[in-house]
C-alpha positions in Angstrom: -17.1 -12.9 -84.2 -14.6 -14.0 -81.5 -11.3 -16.0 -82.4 -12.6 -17.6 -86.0 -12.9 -13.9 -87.4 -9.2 -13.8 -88.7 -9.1 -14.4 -92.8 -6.5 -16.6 -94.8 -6.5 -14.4 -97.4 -7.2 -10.6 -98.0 -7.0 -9.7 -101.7 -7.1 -5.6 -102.1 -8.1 -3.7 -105.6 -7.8 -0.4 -107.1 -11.2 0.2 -108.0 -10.8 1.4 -111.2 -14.3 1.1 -112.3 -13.1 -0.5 -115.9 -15.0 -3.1 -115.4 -18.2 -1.9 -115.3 -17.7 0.9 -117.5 -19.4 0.3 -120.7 -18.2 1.5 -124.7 -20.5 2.9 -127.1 -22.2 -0.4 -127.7 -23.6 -0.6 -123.9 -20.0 -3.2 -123.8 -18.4 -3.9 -120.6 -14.5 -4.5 -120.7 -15.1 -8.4 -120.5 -17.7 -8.0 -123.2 -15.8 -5.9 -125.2 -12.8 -8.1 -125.1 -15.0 -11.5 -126.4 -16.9 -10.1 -128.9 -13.6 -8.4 -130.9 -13.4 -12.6 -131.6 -16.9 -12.9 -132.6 -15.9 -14.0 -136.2 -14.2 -17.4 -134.4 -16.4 -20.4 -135.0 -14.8 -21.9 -131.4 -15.0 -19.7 -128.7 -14.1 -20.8 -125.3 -15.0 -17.6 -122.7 -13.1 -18.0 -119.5 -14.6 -15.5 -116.7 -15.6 -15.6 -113.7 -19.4 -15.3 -112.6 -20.7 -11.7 -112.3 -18.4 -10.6 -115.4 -21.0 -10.5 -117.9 -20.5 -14.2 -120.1 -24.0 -14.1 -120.5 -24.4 -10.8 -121.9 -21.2 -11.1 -124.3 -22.9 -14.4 -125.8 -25.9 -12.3 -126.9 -23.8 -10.2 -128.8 -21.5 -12.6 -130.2 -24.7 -14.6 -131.3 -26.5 -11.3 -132.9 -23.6 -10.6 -134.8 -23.1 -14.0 -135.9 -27.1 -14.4 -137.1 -26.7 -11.5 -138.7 -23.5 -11.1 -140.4 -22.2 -14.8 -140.3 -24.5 -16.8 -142.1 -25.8 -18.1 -138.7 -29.1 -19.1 -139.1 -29.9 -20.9 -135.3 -28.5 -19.9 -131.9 -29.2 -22.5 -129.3 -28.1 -21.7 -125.5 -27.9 -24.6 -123.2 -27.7 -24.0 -119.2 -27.2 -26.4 -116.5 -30.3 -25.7 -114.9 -33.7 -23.6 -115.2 -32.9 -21.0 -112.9 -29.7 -20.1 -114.8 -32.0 -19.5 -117.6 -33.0 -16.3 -116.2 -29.4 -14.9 -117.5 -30.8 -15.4 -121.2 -34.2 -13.3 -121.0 -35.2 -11.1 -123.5 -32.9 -7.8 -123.1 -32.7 -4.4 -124.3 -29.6 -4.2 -126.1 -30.7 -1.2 -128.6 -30.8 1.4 -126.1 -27.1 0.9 -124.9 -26.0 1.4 -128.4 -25.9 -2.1 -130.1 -27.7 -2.5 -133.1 -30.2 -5.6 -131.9 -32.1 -6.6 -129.3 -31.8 -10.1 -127.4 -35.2 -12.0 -127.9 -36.4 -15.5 -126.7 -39.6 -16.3 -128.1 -42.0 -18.2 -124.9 -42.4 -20.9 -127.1 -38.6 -22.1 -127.0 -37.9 -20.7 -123.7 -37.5 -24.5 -122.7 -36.4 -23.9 -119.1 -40.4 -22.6 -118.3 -41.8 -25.8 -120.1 -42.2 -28.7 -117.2 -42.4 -32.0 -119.0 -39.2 -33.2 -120.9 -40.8 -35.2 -123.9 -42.2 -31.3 -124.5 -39.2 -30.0 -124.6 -37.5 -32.5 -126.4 -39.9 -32.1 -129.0 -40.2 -28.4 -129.4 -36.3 -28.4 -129.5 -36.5 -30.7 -132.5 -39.1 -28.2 -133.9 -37.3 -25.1 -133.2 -34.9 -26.7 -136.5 -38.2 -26.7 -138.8 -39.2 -23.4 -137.5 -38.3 -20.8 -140.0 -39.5 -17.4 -137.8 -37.4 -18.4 -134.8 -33.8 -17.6 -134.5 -32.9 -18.0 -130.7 -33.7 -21.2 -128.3 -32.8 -21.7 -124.6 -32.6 -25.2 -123.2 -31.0 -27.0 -120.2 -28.0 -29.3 -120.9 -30.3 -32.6 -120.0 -32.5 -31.3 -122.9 -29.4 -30.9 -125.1 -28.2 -33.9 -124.8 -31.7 -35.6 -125.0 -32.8 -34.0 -127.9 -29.8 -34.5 -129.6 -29.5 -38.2 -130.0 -32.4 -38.2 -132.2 -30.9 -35.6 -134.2 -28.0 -36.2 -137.2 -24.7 -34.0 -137.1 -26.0 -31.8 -140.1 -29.1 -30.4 -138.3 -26.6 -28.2 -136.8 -25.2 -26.8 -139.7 -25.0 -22.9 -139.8 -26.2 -23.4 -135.9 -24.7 -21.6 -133.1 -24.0 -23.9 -130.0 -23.6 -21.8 -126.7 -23.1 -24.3 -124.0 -23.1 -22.3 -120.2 -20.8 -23.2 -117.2 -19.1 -25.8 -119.7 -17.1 -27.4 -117.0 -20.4 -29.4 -116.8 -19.2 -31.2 -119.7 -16.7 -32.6 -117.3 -18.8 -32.7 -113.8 -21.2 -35.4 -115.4 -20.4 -38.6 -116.6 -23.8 -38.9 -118.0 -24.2 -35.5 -119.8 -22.3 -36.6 -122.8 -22.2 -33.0 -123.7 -18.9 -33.1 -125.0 -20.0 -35.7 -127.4 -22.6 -33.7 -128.3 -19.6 -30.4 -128.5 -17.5 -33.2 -130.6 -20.3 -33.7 -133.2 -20.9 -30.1 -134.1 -17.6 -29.7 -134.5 -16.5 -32.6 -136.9 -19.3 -32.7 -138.7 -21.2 -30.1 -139.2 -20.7 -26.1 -140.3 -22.1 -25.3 -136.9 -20.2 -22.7 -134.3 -19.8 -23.2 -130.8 -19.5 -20.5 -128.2 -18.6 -22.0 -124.5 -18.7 -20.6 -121.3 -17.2 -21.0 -117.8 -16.4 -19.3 -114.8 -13.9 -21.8 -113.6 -11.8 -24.4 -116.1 -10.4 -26.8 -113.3 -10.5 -30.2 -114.6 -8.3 -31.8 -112.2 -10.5 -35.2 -110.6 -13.4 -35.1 -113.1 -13.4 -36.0 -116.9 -11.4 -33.5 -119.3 -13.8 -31.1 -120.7 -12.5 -31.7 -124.3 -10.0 -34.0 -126.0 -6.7 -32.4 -126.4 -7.0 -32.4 -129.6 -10.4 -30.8 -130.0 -9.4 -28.3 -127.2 -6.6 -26.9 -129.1 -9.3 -25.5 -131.8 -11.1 -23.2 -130.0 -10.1 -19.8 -129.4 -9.7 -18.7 -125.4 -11.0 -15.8 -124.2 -9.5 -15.4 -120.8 -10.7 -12.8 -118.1 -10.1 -13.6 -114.4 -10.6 -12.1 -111.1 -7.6 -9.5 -111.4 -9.3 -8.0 -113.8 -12.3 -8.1 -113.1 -12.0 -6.8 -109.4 -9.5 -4.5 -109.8 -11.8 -2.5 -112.4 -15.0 -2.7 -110.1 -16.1 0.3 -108.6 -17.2 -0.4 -105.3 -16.0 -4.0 -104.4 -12.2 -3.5 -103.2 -11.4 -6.4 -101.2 -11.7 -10.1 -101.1 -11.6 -11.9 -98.1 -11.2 -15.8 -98.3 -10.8 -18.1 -95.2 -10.6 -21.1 -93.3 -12.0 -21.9 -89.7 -11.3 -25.3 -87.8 -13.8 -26.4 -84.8 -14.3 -29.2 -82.8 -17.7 -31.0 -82.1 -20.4 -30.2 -84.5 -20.9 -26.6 -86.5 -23.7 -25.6 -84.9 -22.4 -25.4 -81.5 -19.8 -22.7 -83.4 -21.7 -21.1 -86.4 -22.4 -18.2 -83.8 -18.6 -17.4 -83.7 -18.2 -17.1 -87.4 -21.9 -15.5 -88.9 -22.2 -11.6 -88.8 -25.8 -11.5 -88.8 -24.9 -7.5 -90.2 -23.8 -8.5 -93.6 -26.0 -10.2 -96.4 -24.9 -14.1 -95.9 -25.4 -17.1 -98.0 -25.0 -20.3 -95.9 -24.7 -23.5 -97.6 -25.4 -26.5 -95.0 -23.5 -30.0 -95.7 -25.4 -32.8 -97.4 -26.5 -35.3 -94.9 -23.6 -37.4 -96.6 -20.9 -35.1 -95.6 -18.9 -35.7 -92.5 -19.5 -32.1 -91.2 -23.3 -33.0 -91.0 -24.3 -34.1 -87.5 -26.9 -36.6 -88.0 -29.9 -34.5 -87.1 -31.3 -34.1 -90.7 -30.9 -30.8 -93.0 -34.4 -29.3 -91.7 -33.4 -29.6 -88.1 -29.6 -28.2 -89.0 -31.6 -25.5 -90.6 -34.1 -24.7 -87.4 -31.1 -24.6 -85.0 -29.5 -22.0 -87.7 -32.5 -19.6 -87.7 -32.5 -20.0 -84.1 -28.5 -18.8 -83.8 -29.9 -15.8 -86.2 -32.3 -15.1 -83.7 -36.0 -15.5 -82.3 -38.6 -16.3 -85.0 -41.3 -13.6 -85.2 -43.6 -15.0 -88.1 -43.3 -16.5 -91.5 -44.7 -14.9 -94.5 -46.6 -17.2 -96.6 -47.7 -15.0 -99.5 -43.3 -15.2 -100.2 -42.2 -18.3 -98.0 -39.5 -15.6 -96.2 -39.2 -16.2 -92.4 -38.8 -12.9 -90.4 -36.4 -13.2 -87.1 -35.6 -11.0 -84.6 -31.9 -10.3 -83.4 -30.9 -10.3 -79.8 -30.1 -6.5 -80.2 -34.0 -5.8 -81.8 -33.3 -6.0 -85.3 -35.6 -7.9 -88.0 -34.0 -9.7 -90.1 -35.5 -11.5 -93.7 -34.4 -15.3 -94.1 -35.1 -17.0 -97.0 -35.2 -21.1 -96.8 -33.5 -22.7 -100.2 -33.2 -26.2 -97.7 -36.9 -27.1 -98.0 -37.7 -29.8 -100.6 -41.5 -28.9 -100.9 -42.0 -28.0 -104.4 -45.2 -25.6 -103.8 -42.7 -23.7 -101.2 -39.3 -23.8 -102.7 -40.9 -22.3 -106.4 -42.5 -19.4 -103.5 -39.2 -18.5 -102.0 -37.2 -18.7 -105.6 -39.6 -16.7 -107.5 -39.7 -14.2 -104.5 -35.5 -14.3 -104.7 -35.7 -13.9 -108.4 -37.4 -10.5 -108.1 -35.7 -8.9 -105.2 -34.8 -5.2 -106.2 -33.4 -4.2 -103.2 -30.6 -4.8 -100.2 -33.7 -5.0 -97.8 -35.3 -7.3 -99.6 -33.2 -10.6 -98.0 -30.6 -10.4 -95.2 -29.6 -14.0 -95.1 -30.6 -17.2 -97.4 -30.2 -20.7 -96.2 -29.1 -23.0 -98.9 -27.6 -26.8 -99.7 -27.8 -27.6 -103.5 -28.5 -24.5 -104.7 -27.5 -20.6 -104.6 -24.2 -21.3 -106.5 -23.6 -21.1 -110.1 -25.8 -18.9 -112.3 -27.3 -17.1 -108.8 -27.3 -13.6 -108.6 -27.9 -11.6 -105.5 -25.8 -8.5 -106.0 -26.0 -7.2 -102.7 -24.5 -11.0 -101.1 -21.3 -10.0 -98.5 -20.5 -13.4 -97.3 -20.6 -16.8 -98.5 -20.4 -19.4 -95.4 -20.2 -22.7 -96.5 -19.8 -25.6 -93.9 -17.7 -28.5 -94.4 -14.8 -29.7 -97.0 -15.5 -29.0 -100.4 -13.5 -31.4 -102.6 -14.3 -30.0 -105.9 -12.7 -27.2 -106.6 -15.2 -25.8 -109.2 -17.7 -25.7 -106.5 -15.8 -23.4 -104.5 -14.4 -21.3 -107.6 -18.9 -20.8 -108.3 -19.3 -20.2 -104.1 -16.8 -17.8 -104.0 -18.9 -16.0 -106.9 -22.0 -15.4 -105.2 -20.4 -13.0 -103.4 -18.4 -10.8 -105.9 -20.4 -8.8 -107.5 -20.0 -5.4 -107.5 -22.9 -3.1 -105.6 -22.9 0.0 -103.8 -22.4 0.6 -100.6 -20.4 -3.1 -100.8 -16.5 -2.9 -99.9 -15.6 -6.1 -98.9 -16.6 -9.6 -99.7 -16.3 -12.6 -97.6 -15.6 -16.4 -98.6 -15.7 -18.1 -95.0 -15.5 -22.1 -94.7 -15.7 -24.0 -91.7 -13.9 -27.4 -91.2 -13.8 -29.8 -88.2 -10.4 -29.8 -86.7 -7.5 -31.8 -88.6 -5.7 -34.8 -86.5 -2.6 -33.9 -88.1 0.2 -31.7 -87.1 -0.1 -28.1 -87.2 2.9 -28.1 -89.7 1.0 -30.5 -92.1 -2.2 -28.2 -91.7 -0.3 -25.0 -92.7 1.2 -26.8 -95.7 -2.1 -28.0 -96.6 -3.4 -25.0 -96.5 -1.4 -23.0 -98.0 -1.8 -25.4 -100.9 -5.4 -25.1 -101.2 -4.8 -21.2 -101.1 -2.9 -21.3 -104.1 -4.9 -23.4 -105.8 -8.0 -21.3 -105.5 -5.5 -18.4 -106.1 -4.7 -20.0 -109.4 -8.4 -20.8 -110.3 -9.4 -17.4 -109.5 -6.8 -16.5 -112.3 -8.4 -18.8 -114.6 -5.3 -21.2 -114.8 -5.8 -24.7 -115.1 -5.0 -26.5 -111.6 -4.5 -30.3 -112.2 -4.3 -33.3 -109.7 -1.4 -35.3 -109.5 -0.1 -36.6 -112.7 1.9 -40.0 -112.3 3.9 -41.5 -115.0 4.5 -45.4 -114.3 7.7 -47.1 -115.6 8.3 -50.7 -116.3 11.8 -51.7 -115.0 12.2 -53.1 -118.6 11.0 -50.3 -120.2 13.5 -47.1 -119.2 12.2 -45.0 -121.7 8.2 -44.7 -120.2 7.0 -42.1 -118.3 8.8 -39.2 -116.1 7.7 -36.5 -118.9 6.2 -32.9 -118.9 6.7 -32.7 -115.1 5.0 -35.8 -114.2 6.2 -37.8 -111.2 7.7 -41.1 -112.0 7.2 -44.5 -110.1 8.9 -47.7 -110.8 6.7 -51.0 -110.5 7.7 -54.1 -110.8 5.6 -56.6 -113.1 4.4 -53.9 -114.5 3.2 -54.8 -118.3 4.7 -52.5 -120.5 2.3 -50.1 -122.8 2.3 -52.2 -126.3 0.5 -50.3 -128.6 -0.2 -46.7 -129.4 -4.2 -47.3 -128.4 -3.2 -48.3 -125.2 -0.9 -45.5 -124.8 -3.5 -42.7 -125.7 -5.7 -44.5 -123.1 -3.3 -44.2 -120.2 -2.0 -40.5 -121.7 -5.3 -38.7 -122.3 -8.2 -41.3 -121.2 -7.5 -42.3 -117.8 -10.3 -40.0 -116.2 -12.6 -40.5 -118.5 -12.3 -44.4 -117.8 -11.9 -44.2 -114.6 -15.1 -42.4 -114.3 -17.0 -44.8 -116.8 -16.0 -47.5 -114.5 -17.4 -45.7 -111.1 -20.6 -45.0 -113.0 -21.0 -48.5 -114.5 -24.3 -50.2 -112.7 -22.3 -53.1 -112.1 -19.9 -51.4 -110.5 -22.2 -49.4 -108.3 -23.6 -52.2 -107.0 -20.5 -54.4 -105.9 -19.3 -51.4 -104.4 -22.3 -50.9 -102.0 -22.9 -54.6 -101.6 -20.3 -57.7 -100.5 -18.3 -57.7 -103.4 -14.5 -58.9 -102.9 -11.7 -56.1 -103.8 -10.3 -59.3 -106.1 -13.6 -59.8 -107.9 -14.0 -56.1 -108.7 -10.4 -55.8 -109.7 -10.0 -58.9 -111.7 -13.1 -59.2 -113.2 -15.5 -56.2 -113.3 -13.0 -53.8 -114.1 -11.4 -55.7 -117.4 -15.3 -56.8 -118.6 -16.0 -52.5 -118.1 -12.7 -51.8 -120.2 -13.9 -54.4 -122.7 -17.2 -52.9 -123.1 -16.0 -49.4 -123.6 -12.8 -50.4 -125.8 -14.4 -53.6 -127.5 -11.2 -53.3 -130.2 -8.3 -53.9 -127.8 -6.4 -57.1 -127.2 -6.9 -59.2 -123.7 -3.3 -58.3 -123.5 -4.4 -54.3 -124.0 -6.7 -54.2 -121.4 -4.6 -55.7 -118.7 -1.9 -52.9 -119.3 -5.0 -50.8 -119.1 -6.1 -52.1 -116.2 -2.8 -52.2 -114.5 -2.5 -48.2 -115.2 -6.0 -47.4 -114.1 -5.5 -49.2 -110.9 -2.3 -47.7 -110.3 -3.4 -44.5 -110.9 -6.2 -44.5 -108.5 -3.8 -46.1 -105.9 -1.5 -43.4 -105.7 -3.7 -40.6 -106.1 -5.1 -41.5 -102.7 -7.7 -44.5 -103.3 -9.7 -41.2 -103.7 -11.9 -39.8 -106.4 -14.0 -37.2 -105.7 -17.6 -36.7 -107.6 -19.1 -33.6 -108.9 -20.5 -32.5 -105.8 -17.4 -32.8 -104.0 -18.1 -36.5 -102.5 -15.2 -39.0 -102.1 -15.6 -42.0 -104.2 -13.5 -45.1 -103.1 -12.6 -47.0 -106.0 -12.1 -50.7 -103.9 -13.7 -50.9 -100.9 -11.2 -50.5 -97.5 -13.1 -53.3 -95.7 -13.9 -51.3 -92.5 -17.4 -49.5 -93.0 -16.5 -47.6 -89.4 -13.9 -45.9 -90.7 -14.5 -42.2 -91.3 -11.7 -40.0 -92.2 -12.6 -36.1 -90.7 -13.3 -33.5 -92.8 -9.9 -31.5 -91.5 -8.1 -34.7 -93.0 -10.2 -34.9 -96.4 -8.9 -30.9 -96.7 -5.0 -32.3 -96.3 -5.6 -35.5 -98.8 -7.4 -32.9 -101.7 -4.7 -30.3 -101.0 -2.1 -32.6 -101.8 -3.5 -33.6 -104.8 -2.9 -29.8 -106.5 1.0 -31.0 -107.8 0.8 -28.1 -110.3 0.7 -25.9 -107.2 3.8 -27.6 -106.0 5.6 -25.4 -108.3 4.0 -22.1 -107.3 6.5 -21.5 -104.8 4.9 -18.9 -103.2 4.0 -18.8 -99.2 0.0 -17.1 -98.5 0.6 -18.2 -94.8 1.3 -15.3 -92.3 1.2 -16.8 -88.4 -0.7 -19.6 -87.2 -2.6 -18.6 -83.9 -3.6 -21.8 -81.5 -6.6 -21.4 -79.1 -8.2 -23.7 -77.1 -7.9 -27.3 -78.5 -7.8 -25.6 -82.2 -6.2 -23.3 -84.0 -6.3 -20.8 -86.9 -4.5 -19.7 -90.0 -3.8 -16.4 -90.7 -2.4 -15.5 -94.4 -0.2 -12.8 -95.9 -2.3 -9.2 -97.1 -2.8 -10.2 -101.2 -3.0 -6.6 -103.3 -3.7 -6.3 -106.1 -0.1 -5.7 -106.8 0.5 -9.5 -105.0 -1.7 -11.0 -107.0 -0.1 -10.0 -110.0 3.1 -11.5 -108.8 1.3 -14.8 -108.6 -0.2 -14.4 -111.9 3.9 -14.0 -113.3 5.2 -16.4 -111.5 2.2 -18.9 -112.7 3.2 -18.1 -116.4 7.0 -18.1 -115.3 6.7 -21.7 -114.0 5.4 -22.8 -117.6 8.8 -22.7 -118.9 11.6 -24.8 -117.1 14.6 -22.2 -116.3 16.6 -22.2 -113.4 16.9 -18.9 -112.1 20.9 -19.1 -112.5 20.5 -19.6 -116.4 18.0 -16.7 -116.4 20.8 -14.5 -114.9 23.9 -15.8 -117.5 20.9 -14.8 -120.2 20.2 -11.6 -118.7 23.8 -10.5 -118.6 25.0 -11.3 -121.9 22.3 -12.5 -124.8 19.1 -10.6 -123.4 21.3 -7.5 -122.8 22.6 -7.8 -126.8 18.9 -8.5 -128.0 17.5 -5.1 -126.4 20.7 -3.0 -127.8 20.3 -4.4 -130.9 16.2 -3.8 -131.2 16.3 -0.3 -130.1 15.4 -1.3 -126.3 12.6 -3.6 -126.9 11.8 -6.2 -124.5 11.5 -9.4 -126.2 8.1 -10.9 -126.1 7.2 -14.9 -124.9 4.5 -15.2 -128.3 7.7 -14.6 -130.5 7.9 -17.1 -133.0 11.8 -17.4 -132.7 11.8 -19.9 -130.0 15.3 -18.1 -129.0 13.7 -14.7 -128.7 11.2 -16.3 -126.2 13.8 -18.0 -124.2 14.9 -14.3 -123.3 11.9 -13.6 -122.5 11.6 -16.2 -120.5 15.1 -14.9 -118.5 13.9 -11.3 -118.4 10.5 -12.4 -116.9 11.9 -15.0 -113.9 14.3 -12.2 -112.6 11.4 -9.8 -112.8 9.2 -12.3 -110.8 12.3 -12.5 -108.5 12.7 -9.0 -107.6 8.9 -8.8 -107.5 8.7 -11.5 -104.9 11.2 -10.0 -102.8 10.1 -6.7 -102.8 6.2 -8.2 -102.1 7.5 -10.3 -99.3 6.6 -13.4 -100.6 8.9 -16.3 -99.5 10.2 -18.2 -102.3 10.1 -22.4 -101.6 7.9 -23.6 -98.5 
């Protein structure tokens, strides 16, 4: 594995096994934890994949049809494979008192034409024997819109991977999340393994958000109470020329691999086509013995003799791709599949227990994707100690210090995600140099502009405050739109036309005064954010055209500009880089060892940087009013959910010089 072997970062747990243990029920600790808050109408489950979401929403939803006056659970998924996680299940024998069943009939994700589905989802409401349905989102939000609000009354709504609600412009599923909850007596129960929301459209309204009840479980907890899995091993690998000429260096043909390809669209493609990319891979593997066509898996030969079982996810033709998934789908075995070959799929919702590494090719701007990549690979399995998250980027034009900085950033951004904490992009504030009192709030970075028109109204401020993505994304996905941006269309035209009519459309009720202060923010906004937007599969999305088609930014440069948009992260003051090791006309980065214990530390210092306290009015608190508060409570620490908001304060002090002493005695570097 030559020079790219060295990892960014190496995150070590205690195996405690708590996480797979099961209570009396058949309950694992994630399980356990959702379903005490079973009687919420509005659950939002936070976990990561392989934690057992799918499980815990089949006994939420038993308890709720029978004990809650739930009389309906539908379960939408972002896809038929991930439907799989829903099949009937034996619940009974592990000590619940019900079994999960799906009748075939309303299994939708096996029925193949949509105006079927749609119409046995409509029926499934008339239907007075069946209790349980399971639908794709597309079917959800089809079906739906023929539907009024009070067909889901006493319905529960369990939505899957629910950052999809964000990912698609088109999904509308949070409408659909909106309805249900405003009006009708319906529950909803939604699930993610990642919640970053940072470049796509906000999962929920703020508003509506703050009604559901969070169920948080993240990495830390989940790993560190696995009973085989102990470490983590996450990073980064710069090249020059194209991947193929250095795959070699970084694939360990000895541990079960998922490799996901680029899309032909991505800069680390080279331009020979995904089938060819995926011939010259099986040919780094090794020598191609035979294929067997009764299961679509290739069999290849190693240089050193052994045989190793490839399975092709890249191929496009229907009658093989169902061959190779239904053969996947039914593996029992490690032996079963050495390495699988993948560029869409084999992310969220797969499972393939015995998976060691994930090597994904190429920038991935969304940091979702990465969050779901980074989960085919976790799942605990015997015999499994260590698994691998390995992505390979063409060499950045920048200096190494940049690079490092970059990095590190991204680091703690997945870092963060893994911890289920929100990581947002940059948040601007804009100010009027009439208007002193706008913007500069809540952390947000301030700009002055001149000519800048002043917000006038509270519509226009909500827009700007809370609306901005999901504008910005209506305008990108607007036909009009779509099509001056591919064609001829001048930047003026699309600016001071299109734009305004698409602001019109969408907010018919505003002022032509409204929508110029709109459009000023939304323009602004994109400006300084990079001229950037990335899309849900990772793609960078220029909102006004630069004028020179040639230019092509390199991947290593795409990772610096979507680093630099994590400006939460700017305040995780904490350093993951170790030593940065140049060879030939590259180099590679090398992080700090992250425990378990480490990782904690992060986790503190994320919550410590929610409040703003300087570490010198932490220690005037510590001395005198925290050490008066525990003297006078019989040593109790004070506690941050206090309602006294001077209580938490304290606990605020006693927590940043806790962090501090932590971070010292961790050697983690405090600043950059």
């Amino acid at each position: 594995m030559a020079q790219f072997s060295n990892s960014i970062v190496d995150i070590k747990y205690q195996q405690t096994g708590a996480a797979t243990a099961v209570n009396p029920l058949g309950m694992r600790e994630m399980q356990a934890l959702a379903y005490e808050h079973r009687d919420k109408r509005f659950l939002l489950i936070k976990a990561p994949p392989a934690s057992g979401k799918s499980r815990a929403l089949m006994y939420i939803a038993l308890d709720k049809l029978a004990h809650q006056g739930i009389k309906k659970v539908v379960v939408a998924v972002p896809e038929k494979s991930i439907g799989r996680s829903f099949k009937n299940t034996n619940l009974v024998d592990g000590g619940f008192f019900a079994n999960w069943e799906v009748p075939i009939y309303f299994n939708l994700t096996d029925v193949k034409n949509e105006q079927d589905k749609k119409g046995r989802f409509k029926e499934f409401f008339a239907h007075n024997g069946a209790k349980v349905l399971v639908c794709a989102h597309a079917t959800l939000r089809n079906a739906a819109k023929e539907l009024e609000d009070d067909t889901f009354d006493d319905v529960l709504l369990a939505i899957d991977e629910f950052h999809h609600t964000s990912a698609d412009a088109h999904s509308n599923l949070g409408d659909v999340v909106r309805r249900v909850m405003n009006n009708s007596t319906g529950h909803i129960v939604a699930m993610t393994g990642s919640y970053f929301r940072g470049d796509g459209i906000p999962v929920l309204r703020a508003e509506d958000e703050a009604r559901f009840f969070p169920i948080t479980y993240n990495y830390y907890q989940q790993l560190n109470g696995y009973k085989y899995l102990k470490n983590l091993v996450l990073g980064y690998h710069f090249y020059h020329g194209s991947y193929l000429d250095h795959i070699g260096e970084v694939l360990d043909t000895r541990q079960k691999t998922i490799i996901h390809i680029p899309s032909v669209n991505q800069r680390a493609a080279t331009g020979l086509g995904k089938y060819q990319e995926t011939a010259e891979i099986m040919k780094v593997i090794g020598t191609l013995d035979h294929k067997d066509y009764h299961t679509g898996i290739y069999f290849v030969r190693t240089a050193d003799g052994r045989m190793l079982k490839v399975a092709d996810l890249v191929e496009d033709e229907q009658k093989e791709r169902n061959m190779v998934q239904d053969y996947l789908q039914n593996i029992k075995r490690a032996d079963d599949v050495d390495i699988i070959i993948a560029l869409g799929t084999a992310k969220e919702g797969f499972d393939w227990q015995w998976c060691e590494m994930c090597l994904t090719i190429g920038v991935r701007g969304s940091l979702t994707e990465v969050i779901q990549i980074i989960g085919r690979c976790t799942r605990d399995c015997e015999g499994k100690e260590t698994a691998r998250f390995v992505n390979m980027i063409a060499m950045p034009e920048a200096e190494q210090a940049e690079v490092k900085v970059a990095v590190n950033d991204f680091l703690k951004a997945i870092t963060a995600s893994l911890l289920m904490e929100q990581v947002m992009a940059p948040s601007w504030k804009f100010k009027t140099s009439i208007d002193p009192t706008e913007g500069g709030e809540n952390g947000a970075r301030t700009l002055v502009v001149e000519g800048l028109k002043p917000l006038s109204s509270e519509k226009t401020k909500t827009i700007v405050e809370s609306q901005l993505d999901d504008l910005k994304a209506a305008v990108l996905q607007n036909d009009v739109m779509v099509k001056a941006l591919s064609g001829s269309t001048t930047a003026e035209t699309i600016t001071q036309h299109i734009i305004p009519k698409i602001i019109r459309e969408r907010y018919p009720e505003l002022t032509d005064g409204e929508i110029e202060e709109v459009r000023q923010r939304l323009l602004l906004d994109t400006i300084i954010k990079g001229n950037d937007i990335v899309d849900e599969k990772g793609e960078p999305i220029s909102m006004i055209p630069s004028g020179n088609d040639d230019e092509q930014e390199s991947e290593g440069n795409r990772l610096i500009k979507i680093a630099n948009r994590f400006i939460n992260i700017d305040k995780l003051s904490i350093n993951l880089i170790d030593t940065i090791n140049p060879f030939q006309r590259a180099y590679e980065v090398i992080s700090k060892s992250v425990d378990a214990k480490t990782l904690k530390v992060i986790q503190d210092t994320i919550a410590e940087q929610k409040y703003d306290m300087t570490l010198e009015q932490a220690i005037v608190l510590f001395k005198g009013p925290l050490k008066v508060y525990v003297a006078e409570h019989d040593g109790k620490l004070p506690s941050m959910d206090d309602p006294d908001p001077r209580v938490r304060e304290l606990a605020v002090a006693y927590a940043k010089i806790l962090n501090q002493k932590r971070r010292q005695l961790s050697g983690l570097e405090i600043g950059e």
